[in-house]
C-alpha positions in Angstrom: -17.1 58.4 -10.2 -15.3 59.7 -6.9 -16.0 57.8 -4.2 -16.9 61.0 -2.3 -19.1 63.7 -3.0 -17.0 66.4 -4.2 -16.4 69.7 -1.6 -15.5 71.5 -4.9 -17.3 74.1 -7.5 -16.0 76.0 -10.1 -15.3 79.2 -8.4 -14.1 77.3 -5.6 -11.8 75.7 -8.4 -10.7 78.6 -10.0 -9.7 80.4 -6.8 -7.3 78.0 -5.4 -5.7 77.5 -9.1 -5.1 81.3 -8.8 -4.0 81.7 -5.3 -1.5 78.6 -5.7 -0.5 78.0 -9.0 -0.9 81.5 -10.8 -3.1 79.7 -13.4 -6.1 81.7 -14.6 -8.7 79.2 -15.6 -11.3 79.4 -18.6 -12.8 76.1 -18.6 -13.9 73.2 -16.0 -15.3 70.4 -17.1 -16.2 67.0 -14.7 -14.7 63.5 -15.4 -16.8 60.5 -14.2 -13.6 58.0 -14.0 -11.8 56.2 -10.6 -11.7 56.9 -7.4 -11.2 60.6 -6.7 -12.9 63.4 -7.7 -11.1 64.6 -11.1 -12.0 67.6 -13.3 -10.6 68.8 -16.8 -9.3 72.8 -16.2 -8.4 74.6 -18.8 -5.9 77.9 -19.1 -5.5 79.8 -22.2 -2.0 78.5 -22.5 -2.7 74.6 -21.7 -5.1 72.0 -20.1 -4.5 70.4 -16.9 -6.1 67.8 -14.7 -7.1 68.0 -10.9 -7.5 65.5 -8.8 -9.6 65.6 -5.3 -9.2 62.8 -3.3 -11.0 61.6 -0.1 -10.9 62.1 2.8 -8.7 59.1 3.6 -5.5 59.8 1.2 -2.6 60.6 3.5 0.1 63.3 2.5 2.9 60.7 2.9 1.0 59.0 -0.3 0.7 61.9 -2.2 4.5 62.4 -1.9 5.4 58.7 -2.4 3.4 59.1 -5.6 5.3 62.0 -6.7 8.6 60.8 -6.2 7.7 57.5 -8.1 6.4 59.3 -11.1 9.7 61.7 -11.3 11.7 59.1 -10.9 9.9 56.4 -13.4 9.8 59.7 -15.9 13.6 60.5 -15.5 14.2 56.8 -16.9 12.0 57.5 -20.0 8.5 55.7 -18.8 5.8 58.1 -19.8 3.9 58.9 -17.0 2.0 62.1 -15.8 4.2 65.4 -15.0 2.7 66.7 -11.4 2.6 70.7 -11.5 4.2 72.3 -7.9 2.7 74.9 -6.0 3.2 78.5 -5.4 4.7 77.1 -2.6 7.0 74.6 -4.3 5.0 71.4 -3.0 2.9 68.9 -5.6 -0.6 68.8 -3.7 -2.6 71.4 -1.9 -5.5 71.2 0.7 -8.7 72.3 0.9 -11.2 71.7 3.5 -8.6 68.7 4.5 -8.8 66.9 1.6 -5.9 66.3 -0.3 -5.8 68.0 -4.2 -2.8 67.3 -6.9 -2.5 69.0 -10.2 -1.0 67.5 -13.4 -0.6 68.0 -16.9 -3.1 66.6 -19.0 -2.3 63.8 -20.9 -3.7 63.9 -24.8 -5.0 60.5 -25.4 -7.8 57.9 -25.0 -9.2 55.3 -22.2 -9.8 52.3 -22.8 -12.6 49.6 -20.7 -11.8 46.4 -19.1 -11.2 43.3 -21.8 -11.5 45.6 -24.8 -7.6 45.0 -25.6 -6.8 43.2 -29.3 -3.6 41.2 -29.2 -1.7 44.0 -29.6 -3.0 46.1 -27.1 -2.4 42.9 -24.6 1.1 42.4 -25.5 1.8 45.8 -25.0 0.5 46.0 -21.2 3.0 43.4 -20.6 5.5 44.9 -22.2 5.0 48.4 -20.2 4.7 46.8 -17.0 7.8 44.9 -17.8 9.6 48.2 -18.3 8.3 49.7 -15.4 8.8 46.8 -13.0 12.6 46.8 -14.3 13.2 50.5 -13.4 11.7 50.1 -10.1 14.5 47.5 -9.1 16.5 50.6 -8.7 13.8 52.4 -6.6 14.1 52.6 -2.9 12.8 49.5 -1.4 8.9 49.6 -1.2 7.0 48.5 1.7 4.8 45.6 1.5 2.3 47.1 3.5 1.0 43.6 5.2 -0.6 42.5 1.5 1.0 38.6 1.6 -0.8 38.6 4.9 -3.9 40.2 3.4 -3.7 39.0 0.0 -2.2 35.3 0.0 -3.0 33.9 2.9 -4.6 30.8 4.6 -5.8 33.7 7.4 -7.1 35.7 4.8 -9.1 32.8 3.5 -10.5 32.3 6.2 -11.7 35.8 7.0 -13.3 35.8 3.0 -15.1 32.9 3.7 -16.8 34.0 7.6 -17.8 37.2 5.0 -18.9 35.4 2.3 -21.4 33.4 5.0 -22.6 36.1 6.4 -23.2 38.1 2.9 -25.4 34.8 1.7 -27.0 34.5 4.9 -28.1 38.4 4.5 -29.1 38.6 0.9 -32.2 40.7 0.4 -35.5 38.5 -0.8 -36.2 40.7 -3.3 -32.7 40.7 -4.8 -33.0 39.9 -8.5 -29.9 37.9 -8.5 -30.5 36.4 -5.2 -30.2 32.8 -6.7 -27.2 33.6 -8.5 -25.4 35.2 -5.5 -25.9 31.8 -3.9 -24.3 29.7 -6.2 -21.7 31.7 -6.5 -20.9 32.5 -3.2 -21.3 29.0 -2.5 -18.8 28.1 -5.2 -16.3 30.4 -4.0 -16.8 29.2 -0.2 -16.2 25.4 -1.8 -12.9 26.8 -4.0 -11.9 28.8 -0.9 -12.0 25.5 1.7 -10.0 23.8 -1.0 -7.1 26.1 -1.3 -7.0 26.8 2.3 -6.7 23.2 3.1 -4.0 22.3 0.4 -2.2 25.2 -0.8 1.4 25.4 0.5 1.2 28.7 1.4 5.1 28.8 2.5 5.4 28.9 -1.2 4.1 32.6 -1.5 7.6 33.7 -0.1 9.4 31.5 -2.6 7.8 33.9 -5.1 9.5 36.7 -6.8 8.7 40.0 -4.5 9.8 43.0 -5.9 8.6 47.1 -6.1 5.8 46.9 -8.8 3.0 49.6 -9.6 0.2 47.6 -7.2 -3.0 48.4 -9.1 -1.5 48.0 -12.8 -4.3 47.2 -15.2 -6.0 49.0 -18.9 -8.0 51.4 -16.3 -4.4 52.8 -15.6 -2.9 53.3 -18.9 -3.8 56.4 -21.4 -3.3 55.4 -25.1 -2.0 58.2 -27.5 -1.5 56.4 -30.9 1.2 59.0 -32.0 3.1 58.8 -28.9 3.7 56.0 -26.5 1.3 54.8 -23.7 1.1 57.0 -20.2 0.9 54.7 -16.8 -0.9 56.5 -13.7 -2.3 56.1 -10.4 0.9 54.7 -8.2 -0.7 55.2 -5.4 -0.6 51.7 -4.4 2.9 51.0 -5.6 4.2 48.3 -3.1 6.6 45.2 -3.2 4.5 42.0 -3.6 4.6 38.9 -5.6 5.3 40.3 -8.9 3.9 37.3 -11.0 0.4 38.2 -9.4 0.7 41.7 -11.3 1.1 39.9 -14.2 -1.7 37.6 -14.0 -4.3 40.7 -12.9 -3.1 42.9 -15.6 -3.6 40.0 -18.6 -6.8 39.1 -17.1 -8.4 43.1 -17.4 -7.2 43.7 -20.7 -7.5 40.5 -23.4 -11.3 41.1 -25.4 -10.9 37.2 -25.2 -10.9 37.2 -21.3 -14.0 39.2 -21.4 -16.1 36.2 -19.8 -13.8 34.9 -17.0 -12.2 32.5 -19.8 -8.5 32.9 -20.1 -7.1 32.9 -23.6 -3.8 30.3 -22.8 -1.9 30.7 -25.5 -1.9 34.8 -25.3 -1.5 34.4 -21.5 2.0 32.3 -22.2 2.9 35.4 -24.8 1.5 38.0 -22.1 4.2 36.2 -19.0 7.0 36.0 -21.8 6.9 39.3 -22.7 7.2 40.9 -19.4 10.0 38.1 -18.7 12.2 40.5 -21.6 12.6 43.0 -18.2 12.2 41.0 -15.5 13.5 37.1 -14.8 10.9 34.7 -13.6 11.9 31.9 -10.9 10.3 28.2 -11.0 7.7 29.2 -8.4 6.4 32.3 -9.9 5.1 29.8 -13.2 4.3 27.2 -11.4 1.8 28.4 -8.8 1.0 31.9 -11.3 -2.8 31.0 -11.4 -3.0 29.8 -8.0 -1.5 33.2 -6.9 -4.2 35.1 -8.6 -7.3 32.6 -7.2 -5.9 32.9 -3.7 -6.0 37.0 -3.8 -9.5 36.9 -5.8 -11.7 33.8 -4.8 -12.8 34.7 -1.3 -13.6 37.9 -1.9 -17.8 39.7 -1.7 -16.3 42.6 -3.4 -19.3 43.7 -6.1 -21.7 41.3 -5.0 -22.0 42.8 -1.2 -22.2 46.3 -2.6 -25.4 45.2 -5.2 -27.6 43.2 -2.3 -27.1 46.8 -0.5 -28.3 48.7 -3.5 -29.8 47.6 -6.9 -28.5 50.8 -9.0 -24.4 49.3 -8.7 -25.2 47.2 -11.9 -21.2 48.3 -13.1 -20.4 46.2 -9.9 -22.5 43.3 -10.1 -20.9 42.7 -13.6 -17.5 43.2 -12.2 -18.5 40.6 -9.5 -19.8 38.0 -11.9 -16.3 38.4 -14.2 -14.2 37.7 -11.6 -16.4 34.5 -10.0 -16.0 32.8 -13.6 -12.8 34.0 -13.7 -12.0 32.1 -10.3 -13.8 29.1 -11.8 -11.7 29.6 -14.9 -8.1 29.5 -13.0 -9.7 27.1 -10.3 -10.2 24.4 -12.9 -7.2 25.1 -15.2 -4.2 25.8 -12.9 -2.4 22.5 -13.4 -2.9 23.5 -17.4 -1.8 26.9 -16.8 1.3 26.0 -15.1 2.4 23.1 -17.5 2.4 25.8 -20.3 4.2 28.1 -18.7 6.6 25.8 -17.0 7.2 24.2 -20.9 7.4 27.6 -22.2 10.4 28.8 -20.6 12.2 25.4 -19.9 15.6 26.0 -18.0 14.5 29.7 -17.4 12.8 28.7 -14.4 15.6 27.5 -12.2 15.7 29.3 -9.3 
């Protein structure tokens, strides 16, 4: 569901399709799915999809966007084919919101940690692809995110939240017991890393252009052809190892409770490692990478207390605590696996 109302109708629709594409629709349909506002049109020639975004998607996005996608698709990665204008640009505005169109994509969806072996394997695989074409992309800014992400400051700034979200839970929350253990949990993990993680290491890491928001929610599965990527809105250089470890985590049915399957995890890094070589310090600190971004975090649990109806976030929130529980307790396993795994590989 779009995180804003939509400004849109179906004549509204069907008037700017025909003022700036020459497309004469015949069918709308809505799509409950991410961020933006997206709708299903249909010509009598072919289907499309159309995005509205909100309010706060810049044009400079849009266009980075673009110019990822025609570049990832002119190295054979399957990803959505953005229709131009009537005035040869690949968004349009209306009432200063920011609207692309794209061919739609024949396929299916799939829902987080719903993914058999296969499925997982092949997430690493596709990211590995990706991640080794963008090495020849224009270097990516890292927009502030090792500053934001992987941090001791952005430890600390979780943790003052995570306080003041505890100390502001509602009394008639029905998970107001839970939300204190956890929270307290995480406050406890949080301390922890902040007052022992080297977090000079982070730049040690292997940073490099990557798709930013790579997960199942961004892949469209089409069992007679291969899988589309989307959404690169977010496409950024960061620690590339982090990626990984968010993308296995969203996808393996076996993760579906917090609890990492090892031994797929180990297959899931040496897959991608086919496209894109891994230094010492990437398998080393891989699940302490992923706590750091995750564990001080009120995201889900914040957005319940303030109303009771988000129940798609409060499960969202109560993955990824067991989830930081999960990597907070088996790092030093996580890391011995991978480190034995790939032996000499991870020389710097």
């Amino acid at each position: 569901m779009g995180i804003q109302s939509s400004n849109l109708n179906e004549s509204i629709i069907k008037k700017l399709l025909k003022d700036n594409y020459e497309i004469n629709v015949s069918k709308i349909k809505k799509i409950d799915r991410g961020t933006a506002n997206i709708y299903e049109v249909e010509s009598e020639e072919k289907k499309y999809i159309l995005k509205e975004f909100s309010d706060g998607r810049s044009e400079e996005s849009v266009i980075k966007e673009t110019d990822i996608i025609n570049f990832l698709k002119d190295r054979n990665i399957k990803v959505p084919v953005y229709i131009k204008s009537t005035q040869d640009n690949f968004y349009i505005k209306y009432e200063n919101r920011i609207i692309i169109l794209q061919e739609y994509v024949d396929g299916y969806t799939m829902e987080n940690n719903t993914g058999d072996y296969y499925k997982t394997i092949e997430s690493a695989r596709i990211l590995g692809k990706i991640t080794k074409e963008l090495q020849d992309y224009m270097e990516l800014k890292e927009d502030g995110i090792i500053e934001k992400w992987f941090s001791k400051e952005s430890l600390e700034k979780g943790i003052t939240k995570m306080l003041d979200l505890k100390s502001k839970l509602n009394e008639d929350n029905p998970y107001k017991a839970v939300f204190e253990n956890d929270l307290e949990d995480k406050i406890k993990m949080s301390n922890d890393l902040k007052e022992n993680f080297q977090f000079d290491i982070v730049n040690k890491m292997t940073i490099m252009n990557s798709h930013g928001d790579y997960s199942v929610q961004q892949l469209i599965y089409n069992d007679k052809e291969e899988t589309t990527v989307i959404d690169f809105e977010t496409a950024k250089k960061l620690p590339i190892i982090w990626e990984v470890m968010r993308s296995y985590s969203y996808i393996d049915k076996e993760a579906k409770n917090g609890e990492l399957n090892i031994d797929t995890l180990v297959d899931y890094v040496k897959e991608f490692s086919k496209y894109i070589k891994l230094n010492k310090y990437d398998l080393k600190y891989a699940a302490q990478i992923y706590l750091i971004q995750i564990v001080s975090s009120p995201f889900g649990y914040k957005q319940y207390n303030d109303d009771y109806d988000k129940t798609g976030l409060l499960e969202f929130a109560l993955f990824r605590t067991n989830l930081c529980r999960y990597l907070y307790k088996h790092s030093a396993e996580i890391s011995l696996r991978l480190q034995k795994e790939f032996g000499d590989c991870t020389e710097v």
